[in-house]
C-alpha positions as CSV (number, residue, x, y, z in Angstrom):
1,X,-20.4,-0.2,-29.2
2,X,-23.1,-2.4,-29.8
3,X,-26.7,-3.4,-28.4
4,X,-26.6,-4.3,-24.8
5,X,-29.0,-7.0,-25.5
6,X,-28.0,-10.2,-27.0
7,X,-27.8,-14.0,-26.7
8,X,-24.1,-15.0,-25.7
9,X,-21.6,-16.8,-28.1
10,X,-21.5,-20.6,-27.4
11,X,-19.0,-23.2,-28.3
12,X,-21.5,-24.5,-30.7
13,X,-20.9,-21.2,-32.7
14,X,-17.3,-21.2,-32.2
15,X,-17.5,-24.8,-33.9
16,X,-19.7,-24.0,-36.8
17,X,-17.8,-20.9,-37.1
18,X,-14.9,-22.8,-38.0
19,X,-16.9,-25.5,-40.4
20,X,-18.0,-21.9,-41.8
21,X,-14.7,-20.2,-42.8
22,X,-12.1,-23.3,-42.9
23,X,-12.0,-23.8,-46.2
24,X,-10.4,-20.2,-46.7
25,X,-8.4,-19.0,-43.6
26,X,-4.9,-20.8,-43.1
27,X,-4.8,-23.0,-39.9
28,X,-1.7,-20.6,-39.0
29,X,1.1,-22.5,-37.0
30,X,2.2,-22.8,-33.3
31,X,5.9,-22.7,-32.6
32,X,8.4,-22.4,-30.1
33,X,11.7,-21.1,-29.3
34,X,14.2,-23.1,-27.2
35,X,16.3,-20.0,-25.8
36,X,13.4,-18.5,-25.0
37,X,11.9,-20.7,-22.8
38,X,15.2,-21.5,-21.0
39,X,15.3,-18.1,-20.5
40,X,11.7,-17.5,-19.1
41,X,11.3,-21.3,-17.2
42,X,8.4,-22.3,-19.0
43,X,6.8,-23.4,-22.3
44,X,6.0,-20.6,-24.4
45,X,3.8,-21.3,-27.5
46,X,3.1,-18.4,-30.3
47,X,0.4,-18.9,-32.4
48,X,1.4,-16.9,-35.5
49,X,-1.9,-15.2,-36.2
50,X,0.2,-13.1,-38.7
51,X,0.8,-15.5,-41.0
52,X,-2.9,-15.6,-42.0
53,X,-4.5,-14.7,-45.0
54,X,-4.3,-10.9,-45.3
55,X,-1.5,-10.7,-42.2
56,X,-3.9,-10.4,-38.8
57,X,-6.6,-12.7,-37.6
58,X,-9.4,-10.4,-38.2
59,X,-10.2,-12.1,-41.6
60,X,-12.0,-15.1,-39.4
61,X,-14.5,-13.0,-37.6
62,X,-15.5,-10.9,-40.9
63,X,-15.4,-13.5,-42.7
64,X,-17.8,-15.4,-40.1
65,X,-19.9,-12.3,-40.4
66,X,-19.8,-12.0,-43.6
67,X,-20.7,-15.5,-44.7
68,X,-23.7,-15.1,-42.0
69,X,-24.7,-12.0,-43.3
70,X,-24.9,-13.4,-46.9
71,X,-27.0,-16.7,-45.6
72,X,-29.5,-14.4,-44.4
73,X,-29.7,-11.6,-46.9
74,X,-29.3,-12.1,-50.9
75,X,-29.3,-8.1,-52.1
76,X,-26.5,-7.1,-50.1
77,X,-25.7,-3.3,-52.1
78,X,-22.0,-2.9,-50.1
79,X,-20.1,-3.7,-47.2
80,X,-19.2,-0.9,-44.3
81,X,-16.9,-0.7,-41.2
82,X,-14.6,1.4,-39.1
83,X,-10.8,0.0,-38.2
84,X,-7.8,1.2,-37.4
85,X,-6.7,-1.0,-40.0
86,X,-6.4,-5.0,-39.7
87,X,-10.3,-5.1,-39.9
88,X,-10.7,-2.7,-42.4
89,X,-7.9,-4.9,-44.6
90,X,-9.8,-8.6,-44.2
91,X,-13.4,-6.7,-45.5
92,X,-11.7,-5.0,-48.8
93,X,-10.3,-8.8,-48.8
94,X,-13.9,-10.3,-48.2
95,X,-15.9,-7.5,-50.5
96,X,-13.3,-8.1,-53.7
97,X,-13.7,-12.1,-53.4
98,X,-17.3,-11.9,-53.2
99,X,-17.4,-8.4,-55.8
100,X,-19.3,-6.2,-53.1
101,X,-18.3,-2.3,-52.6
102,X,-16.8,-1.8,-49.3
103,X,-16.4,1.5,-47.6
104,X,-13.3,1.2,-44.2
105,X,-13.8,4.5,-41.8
106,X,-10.2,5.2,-40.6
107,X,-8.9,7.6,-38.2
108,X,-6.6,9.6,-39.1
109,X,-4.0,8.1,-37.0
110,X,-3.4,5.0,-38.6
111,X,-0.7,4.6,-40.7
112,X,-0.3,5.1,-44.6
113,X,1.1,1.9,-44.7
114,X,-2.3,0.5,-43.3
115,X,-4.2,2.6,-45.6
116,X,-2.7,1.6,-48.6
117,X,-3.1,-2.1,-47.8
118,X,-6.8,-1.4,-48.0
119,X,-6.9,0.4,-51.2
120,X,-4.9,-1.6,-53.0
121,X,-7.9,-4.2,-52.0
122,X,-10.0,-1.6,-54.1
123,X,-11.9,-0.3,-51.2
124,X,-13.1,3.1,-50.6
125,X,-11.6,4.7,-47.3
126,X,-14.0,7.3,-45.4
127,X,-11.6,9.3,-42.9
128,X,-12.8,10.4,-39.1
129,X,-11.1,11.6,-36.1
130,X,-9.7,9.5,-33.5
131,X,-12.7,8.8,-31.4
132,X,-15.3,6.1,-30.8
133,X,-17.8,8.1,-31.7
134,X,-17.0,9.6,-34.4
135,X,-16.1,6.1,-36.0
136,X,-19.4,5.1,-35.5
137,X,-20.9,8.8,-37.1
138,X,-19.3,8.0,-40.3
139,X,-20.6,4.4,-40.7
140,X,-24.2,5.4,-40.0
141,X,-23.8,7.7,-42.9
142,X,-22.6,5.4,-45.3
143,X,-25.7,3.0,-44.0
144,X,-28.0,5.7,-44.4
145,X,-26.4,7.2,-47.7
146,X,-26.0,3.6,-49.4
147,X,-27.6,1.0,-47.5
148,X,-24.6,-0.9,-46.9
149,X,-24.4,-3.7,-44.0
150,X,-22.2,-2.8,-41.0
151,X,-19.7,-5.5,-39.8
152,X,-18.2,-4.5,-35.9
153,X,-14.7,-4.7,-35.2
154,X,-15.1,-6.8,-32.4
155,X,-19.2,-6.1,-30.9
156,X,-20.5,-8.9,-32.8
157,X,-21.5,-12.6,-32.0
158,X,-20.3,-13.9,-35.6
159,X,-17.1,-11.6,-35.6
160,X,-16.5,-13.0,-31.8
161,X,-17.4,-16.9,-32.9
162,X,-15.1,-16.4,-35.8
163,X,-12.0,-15.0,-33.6
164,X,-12.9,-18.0,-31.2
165,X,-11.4,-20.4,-33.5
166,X,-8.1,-19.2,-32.8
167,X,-8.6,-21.2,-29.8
168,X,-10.2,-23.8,-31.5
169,X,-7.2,-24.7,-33.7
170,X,-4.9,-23.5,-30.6
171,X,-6.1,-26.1,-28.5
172,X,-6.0,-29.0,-31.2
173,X,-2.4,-27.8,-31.6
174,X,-1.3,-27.9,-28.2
175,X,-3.6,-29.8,-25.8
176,X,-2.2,-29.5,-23.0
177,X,-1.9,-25.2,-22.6
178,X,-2.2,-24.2,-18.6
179,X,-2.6,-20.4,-19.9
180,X,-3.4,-18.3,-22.8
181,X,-2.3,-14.7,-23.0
182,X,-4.6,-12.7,-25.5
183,X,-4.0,-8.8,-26.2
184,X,-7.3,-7.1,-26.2
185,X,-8.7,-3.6,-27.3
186,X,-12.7,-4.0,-28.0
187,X,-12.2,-7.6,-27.0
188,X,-13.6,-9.6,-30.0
189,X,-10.2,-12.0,-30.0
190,X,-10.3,-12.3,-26.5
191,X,-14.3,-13.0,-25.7
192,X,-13.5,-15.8,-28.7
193,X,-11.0,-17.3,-27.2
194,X,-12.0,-17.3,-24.4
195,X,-15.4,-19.3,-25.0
196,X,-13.3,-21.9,-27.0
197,X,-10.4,-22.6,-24.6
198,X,-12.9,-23.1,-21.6
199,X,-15.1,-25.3,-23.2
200,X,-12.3,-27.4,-24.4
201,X,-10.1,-27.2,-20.8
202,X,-12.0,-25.6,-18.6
203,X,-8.7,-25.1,-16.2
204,X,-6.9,-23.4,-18.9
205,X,-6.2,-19.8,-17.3
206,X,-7.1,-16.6,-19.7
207,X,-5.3,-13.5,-19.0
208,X,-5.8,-10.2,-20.6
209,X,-2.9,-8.3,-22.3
210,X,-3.5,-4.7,-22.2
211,X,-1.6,-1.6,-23.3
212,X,-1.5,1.2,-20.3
213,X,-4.3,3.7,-19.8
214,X,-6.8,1.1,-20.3
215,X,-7.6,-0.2,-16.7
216,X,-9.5,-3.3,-17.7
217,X,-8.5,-4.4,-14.2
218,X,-10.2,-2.3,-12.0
219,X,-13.3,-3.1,-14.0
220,X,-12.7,-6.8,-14.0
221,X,-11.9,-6.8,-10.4
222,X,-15.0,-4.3,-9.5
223,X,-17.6,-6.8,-12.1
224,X,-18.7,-3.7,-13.7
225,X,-17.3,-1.1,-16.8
226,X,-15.8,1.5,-14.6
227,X,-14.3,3.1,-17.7
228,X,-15.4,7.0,-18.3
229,X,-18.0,7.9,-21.1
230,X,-17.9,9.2,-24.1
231,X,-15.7,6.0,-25.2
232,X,-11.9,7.0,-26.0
233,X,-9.4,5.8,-27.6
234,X,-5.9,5.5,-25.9
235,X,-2.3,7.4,-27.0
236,X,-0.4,4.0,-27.3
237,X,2.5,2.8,-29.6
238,X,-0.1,-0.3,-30.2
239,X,-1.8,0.9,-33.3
240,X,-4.2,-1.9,-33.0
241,X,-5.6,-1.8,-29.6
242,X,-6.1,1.9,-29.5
243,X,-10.1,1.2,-28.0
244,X,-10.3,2.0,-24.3
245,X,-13.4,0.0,-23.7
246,X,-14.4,-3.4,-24.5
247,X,-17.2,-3.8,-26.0
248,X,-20.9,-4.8,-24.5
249,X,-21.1,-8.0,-25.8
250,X,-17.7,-8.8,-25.6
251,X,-17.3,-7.6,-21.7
252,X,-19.3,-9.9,-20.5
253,X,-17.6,-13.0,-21.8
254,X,-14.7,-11.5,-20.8
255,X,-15.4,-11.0,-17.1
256,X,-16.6,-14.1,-17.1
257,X,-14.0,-15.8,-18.2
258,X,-10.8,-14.5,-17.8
259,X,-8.5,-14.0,-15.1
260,X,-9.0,-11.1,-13.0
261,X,-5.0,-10.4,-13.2
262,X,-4.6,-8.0,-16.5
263,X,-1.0,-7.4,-17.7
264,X,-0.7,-3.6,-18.6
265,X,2.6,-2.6,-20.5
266,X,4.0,0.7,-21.4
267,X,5.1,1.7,-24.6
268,X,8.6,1.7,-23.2
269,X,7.5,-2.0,-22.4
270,X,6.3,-2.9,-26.0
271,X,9.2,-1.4,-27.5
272,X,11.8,-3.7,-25.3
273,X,9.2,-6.3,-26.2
274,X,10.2,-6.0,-30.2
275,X,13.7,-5.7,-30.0
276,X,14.3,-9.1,-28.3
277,X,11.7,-10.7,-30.7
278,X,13.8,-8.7,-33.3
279,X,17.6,-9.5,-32.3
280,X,16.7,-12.9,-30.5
281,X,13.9,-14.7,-32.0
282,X,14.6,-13.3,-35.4
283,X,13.6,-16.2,-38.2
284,X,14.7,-19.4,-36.3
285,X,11.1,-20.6,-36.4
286,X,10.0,-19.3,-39.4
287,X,12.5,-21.9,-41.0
288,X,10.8,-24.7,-39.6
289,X,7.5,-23.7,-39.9
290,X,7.0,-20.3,-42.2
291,X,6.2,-22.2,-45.5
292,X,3.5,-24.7,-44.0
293,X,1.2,-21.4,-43.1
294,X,-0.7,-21.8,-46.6
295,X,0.4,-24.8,-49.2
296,X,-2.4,-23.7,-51.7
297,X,-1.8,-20.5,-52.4
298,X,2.3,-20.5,-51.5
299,X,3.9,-18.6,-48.6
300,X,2.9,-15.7,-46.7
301,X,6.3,-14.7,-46.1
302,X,6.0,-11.1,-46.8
303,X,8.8,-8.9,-45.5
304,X,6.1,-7.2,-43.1
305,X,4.7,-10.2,-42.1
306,X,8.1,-11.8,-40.8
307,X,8.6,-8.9,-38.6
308,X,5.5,-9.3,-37.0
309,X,5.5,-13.3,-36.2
310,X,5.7,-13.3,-32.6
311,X,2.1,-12.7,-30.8
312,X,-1.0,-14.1,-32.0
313,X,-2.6,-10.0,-33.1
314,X,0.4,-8.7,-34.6
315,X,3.2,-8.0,-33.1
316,X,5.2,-8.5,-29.9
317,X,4.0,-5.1,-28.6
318,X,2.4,-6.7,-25.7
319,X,4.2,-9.5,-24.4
320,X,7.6,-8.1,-22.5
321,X,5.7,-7.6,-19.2
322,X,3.5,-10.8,-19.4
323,X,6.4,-13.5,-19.9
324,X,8.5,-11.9,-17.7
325,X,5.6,-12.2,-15.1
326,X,5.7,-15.6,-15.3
327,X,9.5,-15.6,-14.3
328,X,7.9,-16.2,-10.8
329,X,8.2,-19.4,-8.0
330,X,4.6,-17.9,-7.4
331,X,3.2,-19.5,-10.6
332,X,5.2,-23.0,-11.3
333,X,1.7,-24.7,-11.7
334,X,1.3,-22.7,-15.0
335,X,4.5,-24.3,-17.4
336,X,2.5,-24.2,-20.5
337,X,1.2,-20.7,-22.0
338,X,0.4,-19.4,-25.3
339,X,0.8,-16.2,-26.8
């Protein structure tokens, strides 16, 4: 999952990340939900990553990368990567606005719905089974068989810059954030955020969302990957964080950086986690802040996108266990958190 060898993201990367892709991602909104926090006790604050252009955050990383790659290289013959989806839909974005051919590996467990997304973008999907490895087979065939430029998910230092802004914007939106609650699966949203959030308030608190079977905590609290090799991918009604490890440039940061507490939730968990979002939340914030996401190019209010407004990946498949964890007299120093 990438070289073990690198120079670490900075805040300076973060920053000229953001200079890099601002004038094409949407500055997506922060909003709140009264019953919800007078449920919960605290100050909840979702940043509704889904709401960006092509409905995930992964456009600002690949787009970071992109832009980078193009800086460096003038001849680039096509575009290549492996997702289990929301990646693989912001580089058939990035390769039709800049007319480069663009080849998405996908397992074969992510949805049609998914898939289609990406060919509609006129981009050329590869199949592979769901495994790490065999991802990674398929995209060194396309780079031997065409040349084309590999962009990671998530094991990248312009991918991971460009997720940081999330944090950038986050904390220009709400200063004064005592904890950030990021879902992971390589870790590319998470090492970025965290780099951003701790060199704007260093006493902002990071915690890991995880979904079960992925023990990030015994490998946070041990400082070392205890995870089992060959890499896996996990059984989990979380599409998008199906990776079991993070990744080696992203683990790092993360340890680093983040709490050592990891919030694991089951699918029955996630599920419990829409329906309130669902039946409670529903739309009430989407009318105050749903057509502000994008004034240029009009709203993003697709039907798919509204259903998935309430966590900053794409959906609220991760947060039941988390907010109700914070339900707690053990942690009244932490009122503000972000999602």
């Amino acid at each position: 999952m990438g070289d073990k060898k690198t120079e670490r993201v900075t805040f300076v990367d973060v920053r000229e990340a953001y200079e890099r892709i601002k004038s094409v991602v949407s500055k997506t909104p922060v909003f709140q939900d009264e019953d919800f926090n007078e449920k919960y006790g605290r100050n909840f604050y979702f940043k509704a990553e889904n709401m960006q252009k092509t409905g995930a955050f992964k456009i600002r990383g690949a787009l970071n990368a992109v832009l980078k790659l193009r800086e460096k290289e003038k001849d680039i013959k096509g575009l290549v990567t492996h997702s289990s989806g929301n990646h693989g839909r912001a580089m058939a974005w990035i390769a039709r606005r800049f007319h480069l051919p663009c080849v998405v590996v996908c397992p074969t467990t992510v949805p049609e719905a998914k898939l289609q997304d990406i060919r509609d973008l006129g981009t050329e999907i590869v199949p592979c089974e769901p495994t790490p490895a065999d991802r990674l087979r398929k995209v060194g065939q396309v780079q031997e068989e065409r040349g084309y430029k590999y962009i990671s998910t998530c094991d990248d230092n312009d991918v991971i810059a460009g997720q940081g802004t999330i944090g950038l914007e986050l904390l220009d939106q709400v200063p004064d954030l005592d904890a950030i609650l990021v879902p992971v699966s390589g870790g590319g949203m998470a090492a970025g955020i965290c780099i951003a959030a701790k060199s704007i308030k260093q006493d902002t608190k990071i915690f890991i969302v995880e979904p079960e079977g992925k023990d990030l905590e015994k490998c946070l609290k041990a400082g070392e990957r205890l995870w089992p090799n060959p890499p896996k991918c996990l059984d989990t009604v979380a599409d998008g964080m199906r990776m079991q490890q993070l990744g080696f440039k992203t683990w790092p940061i993360v340890l680093e950086h983040a709490e050592k507490q990891v919030f694991t939730v089951a699918d029955k968990e996630a599920i419990e986690g829409m329906k309130y979002a669902f039946q409670s939340m529903k739309n009430k914030s989407l009318i105050r802040w749903g057509f502000q996401a994008d004034k240029e190019n009009g709203p993003l209010l697709t039907t798919e996108r509204r259903t998935r407004l309430f966590s900053p990946k794409r959906s609220p498949v991760n947060t039941s266990t988390p907010w109700k964890a914070f339900y707690n007299k053990k942690t009244d120093s932490i009122k503000n958190i972000a999602m």
